[in-house]
C-alpha positions in Angstrom: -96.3 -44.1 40.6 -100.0 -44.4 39.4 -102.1 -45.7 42.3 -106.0 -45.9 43.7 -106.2 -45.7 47.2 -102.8 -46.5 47.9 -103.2 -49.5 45.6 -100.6 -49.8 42.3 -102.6 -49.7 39.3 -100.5 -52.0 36.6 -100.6 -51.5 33.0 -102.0 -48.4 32.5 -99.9 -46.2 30.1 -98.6 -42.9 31.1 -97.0 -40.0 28.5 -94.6 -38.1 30.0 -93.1 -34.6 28.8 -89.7 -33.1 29.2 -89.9 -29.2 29.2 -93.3 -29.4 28.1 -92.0 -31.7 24.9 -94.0 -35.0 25.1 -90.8 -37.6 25.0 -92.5 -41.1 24.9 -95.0 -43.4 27.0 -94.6 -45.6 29.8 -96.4 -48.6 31.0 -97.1 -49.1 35.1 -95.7 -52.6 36.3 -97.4 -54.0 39.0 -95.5 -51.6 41.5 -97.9 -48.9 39.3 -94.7 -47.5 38.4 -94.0 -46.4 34.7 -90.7 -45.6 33.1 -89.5 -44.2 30.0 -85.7 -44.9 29.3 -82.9 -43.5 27.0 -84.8 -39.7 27.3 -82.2 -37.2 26.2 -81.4 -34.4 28.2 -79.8 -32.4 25.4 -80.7 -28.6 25.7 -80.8 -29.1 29.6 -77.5 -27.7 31.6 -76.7 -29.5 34.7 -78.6 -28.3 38.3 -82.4 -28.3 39.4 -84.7 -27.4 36.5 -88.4 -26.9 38.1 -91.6 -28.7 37.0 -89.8 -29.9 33.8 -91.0 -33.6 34.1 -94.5 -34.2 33.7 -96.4 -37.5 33.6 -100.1 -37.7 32.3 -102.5 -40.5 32.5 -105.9 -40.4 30.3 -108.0 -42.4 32.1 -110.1 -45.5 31.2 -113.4 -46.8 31.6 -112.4 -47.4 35.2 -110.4 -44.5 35.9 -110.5 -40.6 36.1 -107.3 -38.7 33.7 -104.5 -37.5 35.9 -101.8 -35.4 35.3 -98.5 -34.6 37.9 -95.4 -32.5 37.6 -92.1 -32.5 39.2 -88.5 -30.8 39.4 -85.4 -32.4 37.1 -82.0 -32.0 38.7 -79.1 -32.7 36.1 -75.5 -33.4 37.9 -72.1 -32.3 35.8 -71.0 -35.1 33.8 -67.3 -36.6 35.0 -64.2 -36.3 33.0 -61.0 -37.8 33.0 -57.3 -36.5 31.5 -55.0 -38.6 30.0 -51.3 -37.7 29.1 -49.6 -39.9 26.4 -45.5 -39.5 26.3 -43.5 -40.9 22.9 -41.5 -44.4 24.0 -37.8 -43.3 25.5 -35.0 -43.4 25.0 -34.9 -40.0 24.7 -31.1 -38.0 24.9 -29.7 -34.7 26.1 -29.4 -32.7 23.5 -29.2 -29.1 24.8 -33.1 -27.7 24.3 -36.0 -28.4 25.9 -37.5 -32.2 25.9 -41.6 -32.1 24.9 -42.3 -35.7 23.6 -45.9 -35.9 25.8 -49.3 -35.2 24.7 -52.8 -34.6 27.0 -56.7 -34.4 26.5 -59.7 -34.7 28.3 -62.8 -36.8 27.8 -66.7 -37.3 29.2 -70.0 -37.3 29.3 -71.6 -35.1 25.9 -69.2 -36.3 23.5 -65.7 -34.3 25.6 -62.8 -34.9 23.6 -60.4 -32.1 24.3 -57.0 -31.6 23.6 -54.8 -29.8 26.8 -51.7 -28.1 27.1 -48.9 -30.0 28.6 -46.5 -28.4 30.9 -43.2 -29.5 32.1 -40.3 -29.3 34.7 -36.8 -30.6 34.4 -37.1 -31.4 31.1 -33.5 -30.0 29.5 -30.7 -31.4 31.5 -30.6 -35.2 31.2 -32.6 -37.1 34.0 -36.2 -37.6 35.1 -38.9 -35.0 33.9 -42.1 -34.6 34.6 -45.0 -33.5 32.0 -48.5 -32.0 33.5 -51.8 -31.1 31.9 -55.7 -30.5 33.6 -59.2 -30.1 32.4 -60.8 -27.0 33.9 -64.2 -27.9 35.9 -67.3 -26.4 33.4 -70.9 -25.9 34.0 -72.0 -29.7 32.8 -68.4 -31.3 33.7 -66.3 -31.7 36.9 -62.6 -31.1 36.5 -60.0 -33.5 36.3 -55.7 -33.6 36.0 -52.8 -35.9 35.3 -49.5 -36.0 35.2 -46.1 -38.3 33.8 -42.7 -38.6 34.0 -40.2 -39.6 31.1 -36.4 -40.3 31.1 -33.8 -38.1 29.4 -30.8 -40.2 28.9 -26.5 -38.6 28.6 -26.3 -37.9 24.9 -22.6 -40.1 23.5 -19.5 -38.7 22.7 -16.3 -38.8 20.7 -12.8 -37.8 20.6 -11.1 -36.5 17.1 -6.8 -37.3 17.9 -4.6 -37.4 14.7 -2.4 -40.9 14.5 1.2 -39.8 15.3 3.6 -40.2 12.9 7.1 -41.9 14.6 9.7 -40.5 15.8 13.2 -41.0 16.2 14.7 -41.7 20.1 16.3 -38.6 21.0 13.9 -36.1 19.3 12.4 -33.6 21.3 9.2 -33.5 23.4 6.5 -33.0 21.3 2.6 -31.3 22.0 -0.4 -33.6 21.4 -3.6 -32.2 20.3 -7.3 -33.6 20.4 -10.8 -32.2 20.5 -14.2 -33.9 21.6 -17.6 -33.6 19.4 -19.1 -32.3 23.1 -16.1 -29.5 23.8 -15.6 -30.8 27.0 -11.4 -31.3 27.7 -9.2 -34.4 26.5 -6.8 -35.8 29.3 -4.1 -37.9 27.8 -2.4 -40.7 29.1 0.8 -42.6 28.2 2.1 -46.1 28.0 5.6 -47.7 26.6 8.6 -45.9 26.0 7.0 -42.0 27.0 5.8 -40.0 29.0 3.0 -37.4 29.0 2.7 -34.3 31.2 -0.6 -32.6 30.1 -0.3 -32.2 26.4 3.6 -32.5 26.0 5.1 -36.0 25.2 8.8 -37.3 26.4 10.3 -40.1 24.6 12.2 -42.3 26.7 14.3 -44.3 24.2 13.3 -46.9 21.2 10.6 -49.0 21.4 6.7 -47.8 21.0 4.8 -45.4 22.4 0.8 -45.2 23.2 -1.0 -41.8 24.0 -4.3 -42.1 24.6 -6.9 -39.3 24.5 -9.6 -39.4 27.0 -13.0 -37.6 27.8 -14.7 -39.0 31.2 -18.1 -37.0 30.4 -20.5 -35.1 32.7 -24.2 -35.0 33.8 -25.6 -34.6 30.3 -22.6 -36.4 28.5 -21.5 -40.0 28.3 -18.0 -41.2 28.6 -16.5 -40.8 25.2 -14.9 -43.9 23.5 -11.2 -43.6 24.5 -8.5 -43.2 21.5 -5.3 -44.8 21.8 -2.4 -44.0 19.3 0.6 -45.6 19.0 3.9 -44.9 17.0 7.1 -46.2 17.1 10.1 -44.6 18.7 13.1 -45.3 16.2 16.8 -45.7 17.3 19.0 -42.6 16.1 22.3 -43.9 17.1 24.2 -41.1 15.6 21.4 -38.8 16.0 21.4 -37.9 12.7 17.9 -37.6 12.2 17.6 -40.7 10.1 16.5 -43.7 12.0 18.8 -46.8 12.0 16.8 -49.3 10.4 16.3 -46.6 7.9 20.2 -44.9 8.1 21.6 -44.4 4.7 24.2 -42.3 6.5 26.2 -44.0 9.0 28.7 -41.4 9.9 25.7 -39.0 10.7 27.2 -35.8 9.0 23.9 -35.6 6.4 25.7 -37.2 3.4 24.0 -40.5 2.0 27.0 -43.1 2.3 26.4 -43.6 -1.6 27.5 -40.1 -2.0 29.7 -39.3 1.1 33.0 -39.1 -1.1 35.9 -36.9 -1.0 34.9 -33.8 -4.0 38.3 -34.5 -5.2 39.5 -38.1 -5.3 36.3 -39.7 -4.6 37.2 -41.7 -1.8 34.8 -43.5 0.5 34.1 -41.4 3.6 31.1 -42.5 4.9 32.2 -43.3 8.3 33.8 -40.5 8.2 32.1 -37.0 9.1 32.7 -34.6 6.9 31.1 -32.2 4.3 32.5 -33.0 1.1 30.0 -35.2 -1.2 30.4 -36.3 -4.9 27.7 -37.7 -7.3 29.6 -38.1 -10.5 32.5 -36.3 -12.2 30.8 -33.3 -12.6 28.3 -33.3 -9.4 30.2 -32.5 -6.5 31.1 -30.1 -3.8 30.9 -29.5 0.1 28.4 -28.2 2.3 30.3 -25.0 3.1 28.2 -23.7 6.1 26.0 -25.5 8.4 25.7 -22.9 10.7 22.8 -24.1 13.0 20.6 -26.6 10.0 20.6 -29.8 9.7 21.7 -30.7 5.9 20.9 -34.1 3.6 22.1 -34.4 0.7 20.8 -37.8 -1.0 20.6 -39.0 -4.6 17.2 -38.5 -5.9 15.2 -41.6 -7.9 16.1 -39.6 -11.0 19.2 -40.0 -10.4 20.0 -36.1 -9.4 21.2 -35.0 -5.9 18.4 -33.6 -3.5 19.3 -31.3 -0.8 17.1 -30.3 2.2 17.8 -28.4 5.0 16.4 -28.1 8.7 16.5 -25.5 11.4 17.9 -26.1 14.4 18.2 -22.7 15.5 17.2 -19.5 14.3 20.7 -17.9 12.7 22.9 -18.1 9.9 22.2 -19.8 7.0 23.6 -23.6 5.0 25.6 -23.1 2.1 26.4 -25.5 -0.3 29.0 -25.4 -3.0 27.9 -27.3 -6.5 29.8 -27.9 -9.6 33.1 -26.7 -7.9 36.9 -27.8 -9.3 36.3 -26.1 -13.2 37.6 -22.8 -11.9 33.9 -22.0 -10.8 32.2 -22.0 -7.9 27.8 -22.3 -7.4 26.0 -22.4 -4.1 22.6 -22.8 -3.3 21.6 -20.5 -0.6 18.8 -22.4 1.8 17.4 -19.8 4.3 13.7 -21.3 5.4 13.5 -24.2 7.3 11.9 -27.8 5.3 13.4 -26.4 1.7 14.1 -28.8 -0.9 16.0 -28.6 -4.1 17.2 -31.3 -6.7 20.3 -30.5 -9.0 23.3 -32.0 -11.1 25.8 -30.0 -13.0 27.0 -30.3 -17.1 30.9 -30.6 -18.0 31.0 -26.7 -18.3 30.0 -26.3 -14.7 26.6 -25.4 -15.6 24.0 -26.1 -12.8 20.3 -27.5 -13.6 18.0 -27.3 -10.9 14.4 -27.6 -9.9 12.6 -26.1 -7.0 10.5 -28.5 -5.3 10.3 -26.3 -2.0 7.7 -23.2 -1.1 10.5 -20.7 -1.1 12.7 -19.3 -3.9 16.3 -20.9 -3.8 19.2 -18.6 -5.2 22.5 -19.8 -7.1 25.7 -18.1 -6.5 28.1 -18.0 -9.1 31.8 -16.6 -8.1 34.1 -14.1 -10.2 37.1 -13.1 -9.1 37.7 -9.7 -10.8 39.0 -6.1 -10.1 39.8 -6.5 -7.1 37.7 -9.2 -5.0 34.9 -11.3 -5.4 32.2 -10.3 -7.7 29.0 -12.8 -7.6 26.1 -13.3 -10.1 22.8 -14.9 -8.3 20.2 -16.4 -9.7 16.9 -16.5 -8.1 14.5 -19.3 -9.0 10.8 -19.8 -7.7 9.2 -22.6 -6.6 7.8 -25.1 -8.7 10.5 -23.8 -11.6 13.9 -25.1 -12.9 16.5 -23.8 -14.7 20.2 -23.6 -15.0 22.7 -21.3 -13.5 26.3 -20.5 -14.3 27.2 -20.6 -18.1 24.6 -20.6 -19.3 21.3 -19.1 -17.0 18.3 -20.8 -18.4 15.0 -20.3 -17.9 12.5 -23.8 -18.8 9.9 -23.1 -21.1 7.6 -24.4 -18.4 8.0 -22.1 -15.8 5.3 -20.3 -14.2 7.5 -16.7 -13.4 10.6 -15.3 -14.8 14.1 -15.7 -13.3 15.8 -13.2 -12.1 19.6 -12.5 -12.3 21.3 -10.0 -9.3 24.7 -8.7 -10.3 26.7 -7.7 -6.9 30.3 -6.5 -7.0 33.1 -7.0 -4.4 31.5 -5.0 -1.3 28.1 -7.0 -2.0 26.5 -3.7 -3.7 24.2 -4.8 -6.5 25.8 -3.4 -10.1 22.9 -4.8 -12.4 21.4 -7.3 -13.1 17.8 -8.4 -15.0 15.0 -11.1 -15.2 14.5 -14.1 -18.1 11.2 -15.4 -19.2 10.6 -18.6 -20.1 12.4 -20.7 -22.5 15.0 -17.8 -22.7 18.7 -18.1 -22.1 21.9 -15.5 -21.4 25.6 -16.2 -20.3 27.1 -14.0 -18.4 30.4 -13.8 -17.1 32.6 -11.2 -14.7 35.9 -10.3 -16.1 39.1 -7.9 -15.3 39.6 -5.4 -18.2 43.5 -4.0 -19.2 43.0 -1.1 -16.4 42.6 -3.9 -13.6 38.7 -2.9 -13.4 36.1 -5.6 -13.2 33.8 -5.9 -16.3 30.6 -7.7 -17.0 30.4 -10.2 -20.6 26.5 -10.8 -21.8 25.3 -12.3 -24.3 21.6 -13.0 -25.3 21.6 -16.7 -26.5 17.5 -17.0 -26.8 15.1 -14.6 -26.6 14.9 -10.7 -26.0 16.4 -9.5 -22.7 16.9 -5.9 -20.7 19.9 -6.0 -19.3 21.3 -3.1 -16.4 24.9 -2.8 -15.6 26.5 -0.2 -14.2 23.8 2.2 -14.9 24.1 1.6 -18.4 20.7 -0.2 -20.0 20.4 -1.9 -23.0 17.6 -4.2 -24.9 19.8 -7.1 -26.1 18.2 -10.0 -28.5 19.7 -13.6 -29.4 21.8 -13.3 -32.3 23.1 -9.6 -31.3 26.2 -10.6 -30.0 27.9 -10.0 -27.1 28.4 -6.7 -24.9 30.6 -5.8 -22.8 29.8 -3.5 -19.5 32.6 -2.0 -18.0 33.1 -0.6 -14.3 33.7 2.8 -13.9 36.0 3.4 -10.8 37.0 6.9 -11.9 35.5 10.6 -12.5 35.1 12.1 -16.0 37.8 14.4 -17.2 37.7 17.8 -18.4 39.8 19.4 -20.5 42.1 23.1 -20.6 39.7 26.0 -21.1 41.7 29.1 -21.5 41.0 32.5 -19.3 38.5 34.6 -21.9 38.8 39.4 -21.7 35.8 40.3 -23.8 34.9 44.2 -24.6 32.0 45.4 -22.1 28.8 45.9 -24.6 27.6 48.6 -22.3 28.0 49.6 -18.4 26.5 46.7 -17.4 28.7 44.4 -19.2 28.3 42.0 -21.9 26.7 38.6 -23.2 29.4 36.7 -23.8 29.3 33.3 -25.7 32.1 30.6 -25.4 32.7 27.0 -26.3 33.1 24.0 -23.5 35.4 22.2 -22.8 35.8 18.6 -24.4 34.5 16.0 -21.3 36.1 12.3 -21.9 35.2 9.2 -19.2 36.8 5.5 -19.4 33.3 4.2 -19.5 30.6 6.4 -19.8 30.2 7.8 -23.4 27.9 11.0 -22.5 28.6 11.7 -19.3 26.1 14.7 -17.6 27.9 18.3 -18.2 26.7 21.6 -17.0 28.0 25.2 -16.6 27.8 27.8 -14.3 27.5 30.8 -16.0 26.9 29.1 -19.2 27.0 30.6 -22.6 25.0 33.4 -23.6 24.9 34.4 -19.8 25.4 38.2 -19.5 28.5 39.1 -17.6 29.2 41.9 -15.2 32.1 44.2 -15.7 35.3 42.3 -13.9 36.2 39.0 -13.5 33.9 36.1 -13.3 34.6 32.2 -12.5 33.1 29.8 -15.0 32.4 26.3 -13.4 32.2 23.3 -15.4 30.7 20.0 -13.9 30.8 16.7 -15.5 29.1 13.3 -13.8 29.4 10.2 -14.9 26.5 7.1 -14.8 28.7 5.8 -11.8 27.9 8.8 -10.2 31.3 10.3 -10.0 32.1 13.8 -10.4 34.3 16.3 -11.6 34.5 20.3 -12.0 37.1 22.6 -13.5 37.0 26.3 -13.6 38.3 29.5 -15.8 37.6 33.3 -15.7 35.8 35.8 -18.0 36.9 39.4 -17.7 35.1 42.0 -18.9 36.5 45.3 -19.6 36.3 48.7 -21.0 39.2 49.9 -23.1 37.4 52.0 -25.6 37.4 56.1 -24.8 34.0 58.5 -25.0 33.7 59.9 -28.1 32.8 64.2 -28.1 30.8 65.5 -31.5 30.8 69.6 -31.1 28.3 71.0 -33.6 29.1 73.3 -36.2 28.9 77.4 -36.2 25.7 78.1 -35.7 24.4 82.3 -36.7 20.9 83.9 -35.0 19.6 87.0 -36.4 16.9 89.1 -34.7 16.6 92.2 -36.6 14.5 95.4 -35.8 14.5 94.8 -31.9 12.6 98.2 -30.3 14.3 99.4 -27.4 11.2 99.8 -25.6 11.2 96.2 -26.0 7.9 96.2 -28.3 8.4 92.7 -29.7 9.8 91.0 -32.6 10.0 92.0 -35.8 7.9 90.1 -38.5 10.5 87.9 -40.5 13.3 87.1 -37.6 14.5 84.1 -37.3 12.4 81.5 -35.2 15.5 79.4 -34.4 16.3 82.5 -31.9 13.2 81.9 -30.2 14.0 78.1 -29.7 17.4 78.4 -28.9 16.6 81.0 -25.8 13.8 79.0 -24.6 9.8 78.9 -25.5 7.7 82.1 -24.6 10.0 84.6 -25.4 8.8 86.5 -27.9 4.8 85.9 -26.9 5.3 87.0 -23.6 3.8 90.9 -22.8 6.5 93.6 -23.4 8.6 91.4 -26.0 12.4 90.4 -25.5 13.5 91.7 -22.8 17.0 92.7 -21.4 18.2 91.7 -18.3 21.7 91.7 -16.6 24.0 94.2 -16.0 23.1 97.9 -17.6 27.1 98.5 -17.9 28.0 96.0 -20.3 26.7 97.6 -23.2 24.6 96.0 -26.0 23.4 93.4 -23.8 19.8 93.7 -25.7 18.5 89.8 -25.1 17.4 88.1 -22.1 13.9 86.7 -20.6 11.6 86.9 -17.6 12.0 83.6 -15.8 9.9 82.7 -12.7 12.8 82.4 -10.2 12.6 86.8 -10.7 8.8 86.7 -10.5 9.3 84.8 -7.3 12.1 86.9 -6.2 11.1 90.2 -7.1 6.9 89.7 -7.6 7.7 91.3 -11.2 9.7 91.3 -14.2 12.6 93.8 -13.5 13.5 95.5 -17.0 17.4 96.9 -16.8 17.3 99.7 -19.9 20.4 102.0 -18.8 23.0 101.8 -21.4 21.0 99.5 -24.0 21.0 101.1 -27.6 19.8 99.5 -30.8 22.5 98.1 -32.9 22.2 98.0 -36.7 22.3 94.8 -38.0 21.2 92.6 -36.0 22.2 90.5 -33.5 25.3 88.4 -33.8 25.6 85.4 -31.7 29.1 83.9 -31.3 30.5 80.6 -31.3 30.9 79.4 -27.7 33.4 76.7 -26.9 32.9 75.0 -23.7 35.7 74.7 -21.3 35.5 71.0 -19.4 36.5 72.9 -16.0 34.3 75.8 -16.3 30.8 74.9 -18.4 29.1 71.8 -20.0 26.9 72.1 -22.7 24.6 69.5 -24.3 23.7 70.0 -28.8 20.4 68.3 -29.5 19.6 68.4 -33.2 16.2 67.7 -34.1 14.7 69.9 -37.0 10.9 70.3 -37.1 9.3 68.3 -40.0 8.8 70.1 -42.9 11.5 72.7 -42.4 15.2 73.8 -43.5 15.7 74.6 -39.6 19.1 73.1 -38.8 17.6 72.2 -35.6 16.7 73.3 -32.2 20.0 73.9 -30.4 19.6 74.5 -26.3 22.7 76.0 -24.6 23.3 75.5 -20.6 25.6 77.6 -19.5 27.1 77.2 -15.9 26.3 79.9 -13.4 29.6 81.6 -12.2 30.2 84.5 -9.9 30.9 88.0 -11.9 33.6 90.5 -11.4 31.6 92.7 -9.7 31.6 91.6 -6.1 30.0 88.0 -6.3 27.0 89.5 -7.6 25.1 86.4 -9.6 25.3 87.3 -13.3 22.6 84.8 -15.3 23.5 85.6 -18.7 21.5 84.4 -21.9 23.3 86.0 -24.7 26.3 88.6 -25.3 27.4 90.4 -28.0 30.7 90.8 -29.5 
């Protein structure tokens, strides 16, 4: 306030300054107070900031200049939080609900965005979202908070329509799920009743089952589903219903087929099994066992059997084609199988598979001695023919097979047909009373096995005929064989076999034991012959081989044979120059090179003993050469050395004749003479030569 005295001056202008920045002029009113509006305090945090106002007046003609200061106190600015949350309905759906969004403005331009927190915001039901501004230096704090509605997320329930049923079937499960998980409760109204999933019919009429799902905290009530079906009247509970019965006497048989296989005579109010489509489609249901069999006329005019379990043993059998001396049955062993037929004049059987599970044909023989049966195998989705002909249609997607089984059941052959090929086969008895097997190849290249025997058969080839084999191979007489021994350890002795016939099997297996060219021992030896047939039987004979020795030693005794030695001294000096070098070899090497010559040894009274040798048994006997002279002379003429002719009791002598290369030496001959006691008291005489 600018005043004089106490007294308001008015209109005097007055500059005023904001932190020592001039910000504008004021005029005084007549209270002498002067204002300046709209000064911003930018720069300036909130609190007391000293001497920062200042006011100045000039003066005037009347007045003196004055100047005054004073303190500036800013307060924080308010602010205020708003949370925004998206319009409802929102509905459970298992995570976490965040539809809200918070800021914070004021004062200074505050536009800030918060973080919103939250509680209970998953399950469905009331939640609550939360955000606050923080107080700051130039602005006081501030919070706020909402709530927002989660709401039970819908449901619904997935349950099949049910097909009818027939009034007397079975109780039956029911099955339905809900899109939550949560678990269906059924309920029942009309001719049932339900106990948790199972369902009782309680005679014809209609049945509804309803599925149910009552939902929980988070989950609506799902839509209820009601299904209803009818429960047809079975009065002969033959699983057909009666508005619907084509079967009146309830044994399976459409009443348009339920005739006698023979006569053809109505019996459809009769139960029975026999059934007749036309004068070559007819037969009986041989074996029910525990199945249910139909047997209807198909809309192509063939018959159409299927077959239902009611048990888990035995098997349906159904004859086809029967009364022209044949017999076909189908075979149905799975439960829900299906197969549509007729048969030709010849007995021949065309069917088609329209089940999931091979159906098989049996065709009867009877031959040898039972029952033999050819079955044919066809796959689903194919057709064919069985009997006379097999036939396999061009479109199939897999060969048919053919299983040839004899009279205990065991499989004797058999083999497979592609597409579009055919074979007739037939099961014979042969002269002998034995089965046999007839093929022929009518289209297309088959390998056919029977009996063992294999053979690649091709249309046009004609017929062959396998026959059973029911006995062994038989082998012929072989005589008893004596053969010469070759040596001591006998001879190799080569022979001929015996011829080996069989009723069936043209080569049947043979083999020998010892077999030719074996070497045989001296003695007697037994020969075994074996012969197998393809059947598998077997057969063995037997013979001997002796081997002997009739043949005697033979004894070659050499010629006379004369040694000459001449000029011997009887000091035993050596040999003369030009004797005869056969002596030397004939009394032993080193004879005449030893020291001292040829000596004499033996007994000094038999007179002219002049030859002999030192030998080491003396050296070891006596540590020298002992040297007998008494009595010895020379003897004109040399030394004559005698034929000696051994005596088999008394002295053995061997002749080896072997002259050196290059000579006229009639060889080197070696005499061992037996050591006997002498005359003169059993003194040992070793004699080496003696005169004459």
């Amino acid at each position: 306030m600018l005043s004089v005295n106490g007294s308001p001056l008015a209109g005097k202008s007055v500059a005023f300054t904001l932190g020592g920045t001039p910000v504008g002029e004021g005029i005084t009113n007549a209270s002498g107070l002067a204002e300046l509006p709209g000064v911003s305090l930018d720069g300036f945090d909130a609190g007391m900031q000293a001497n920062a106002v200042a006011a100045s007046f000039a003066g005037d003609a009347g007045f003196f200049a004055i100047d005054s200061m004073a303190d500036l106190v800013i307060q924080r600015a308010g602010t205020t939080t708003s949370i925004v949350c998206e319009a409802e309905p929102l509905v459970f759906s298992g995570s976490p609900q965040t539809p809200c969004t918070a800021s914070a403005t004021g004062a200074g331009g505050l536009d800030a965005s918060l973080a919103v927190t939250y509680s209970n915001n998953v399950n469905a039901g009331t939640a609550t979202a939360s955000a606050s501004y923080a107080e700051t230096a130039n602005h006081t704090g501030s919070s706020d908070s909402a709530t927002f509605t989660i709401g039970r997320a819908s449901q619904t329930i997935q349950f099949d329509v049910l097909p009818d049923r027939l009034d007397g079937d079975p109780d039956f499960g029911v099955t339905a799920q809900a899109s939550t998980g949560l678990p269906v409760t059924f309920s029942a109204s009309g001719n049932c009743t339900v106990a948790g999933q199972a369902v009782h019919l309680a005679g014809a009429g209609s049945c509804t089952v309803t599925a149910s799902q009552a939902g929980d905290d988070n989950y609506e009530d799902a839509p209820d589903v009601p299904r209803m079906f009818a429960v047809k009247a079975d009065t002969d509970h033959d699983g057909i219903a009666d508005e619907d019965d084509e079967d009146d006497d309830g044994d399976g048989i459409a009443d348009a087929i339920d005739r006698n296989r023979t006569t053809g005579a109505d019996e459809s109010r009769l139960y029975s099994n026999d059934y007749r489509l036309d004068a070559y489609t007819f037969g009986t249901i041989v074996d029910r066992a525990v199945w249910f069999v139909e047997l209807t006329q198909d809309v192509t005019g063939r018959l159409r059997a299927t077959v239902e379990s009611l048990g888990s043993i035995g098997s349906p059998m159904i004859s086809a084609c029967a009364g022209l001396s044949k017999q076909i049955r189908f075979d149905f062993n799975v439960s829900g199988e299906s197969a549509l037929w007729h048969c030709g004049p010849t007995g021949t059987v065309f069917v088609t598979n329209v089940g999931t599970q091979p159906v098989r044909i049996y065709k009867d023989y009877y031959a040898g001695s039972g029952v033999w049966r050819v079955v044919t195998t066809i796959a689903p989705g194919d057709e064919g023919s069985a009997g006379s002909p097999i036939r396999a249609a061009q479109s199939n997607g897999s060969p048919i097979t053919v299983r040839i089984a004899d009279d205990q059941g065991v499989e004797r052959g058999g083999f497979a047909i592609d597409p579009g090929e055919e074979v007739d086969v037939e099961v014979l008895t042969n002269a002998s009373g034995n089965a046999q097997v007839a093929v022929i190849v009518l289209s297309g290249t088959v390998d056919v096995t029977v009996f063992g025997q294999t053979q690649t058969m091709t249309a046009g080839g004609g017929a062959k005929t396998f026959s059973s084999d029911a006995a062994p191979p038989v082998i012929g007489a072989a005589p008893d064989l004596v053969v010469e021994a070759t040596s001591a350890a006998g001879a190799v002795v080569t022979f001929n076999l015996p011829s080996v016939t069989d009723d069936v099997d043209p080569a049947p297996v043979v083999t020998v034991s010892p077999g030719p060219g074996t070497a045989f021992p001296m003695g007697a030896t037994v020969v075994t012959v074996t012969a197998t047939d393809a059947a598998g039987h077997l057969a063995t004979s037997t013979f001997t081989i002796t081997v002997v020795d009739t043949t005697p030693p033979a004894l070659s005794v050499p010629a006379d044979l004369m040694l000459t030695c001449s000029g011997v001294a009887v000091d035993g000096s050596g040999c003369a120059a030009g004797d005869d070098p056969a002596l030397a070899a004939w009394l032993g090497s080193g004879v005449c090179d030893r020291p001292g010559g040829l000596r004499s040894r033996g007994d000094a009274r038999r007179a002219g003993a002049v030859a002999g040798r030192c030998h080491d048994r003396d050296l070891q006997r006596h540590g020298q050469c002992r040297q007998h002279r008494a009595g010895v002379g020379t003897r004109a003429g040399g030394l004559r050395v005698r034929r000696l002719r051994a005596a088999a009791a008394q002295r053995r002598h061997r002749l080896d004749s072997a002259g050196p290369a290059g000579t006229n030496d009639p060889g080197q001959v070696q005499l061992d003479l037996l050591r006997r006691n002498g005359g003169d008291g059993g003194r040992r005489d070793d004699r080496g030569l003696q005169g004459p």
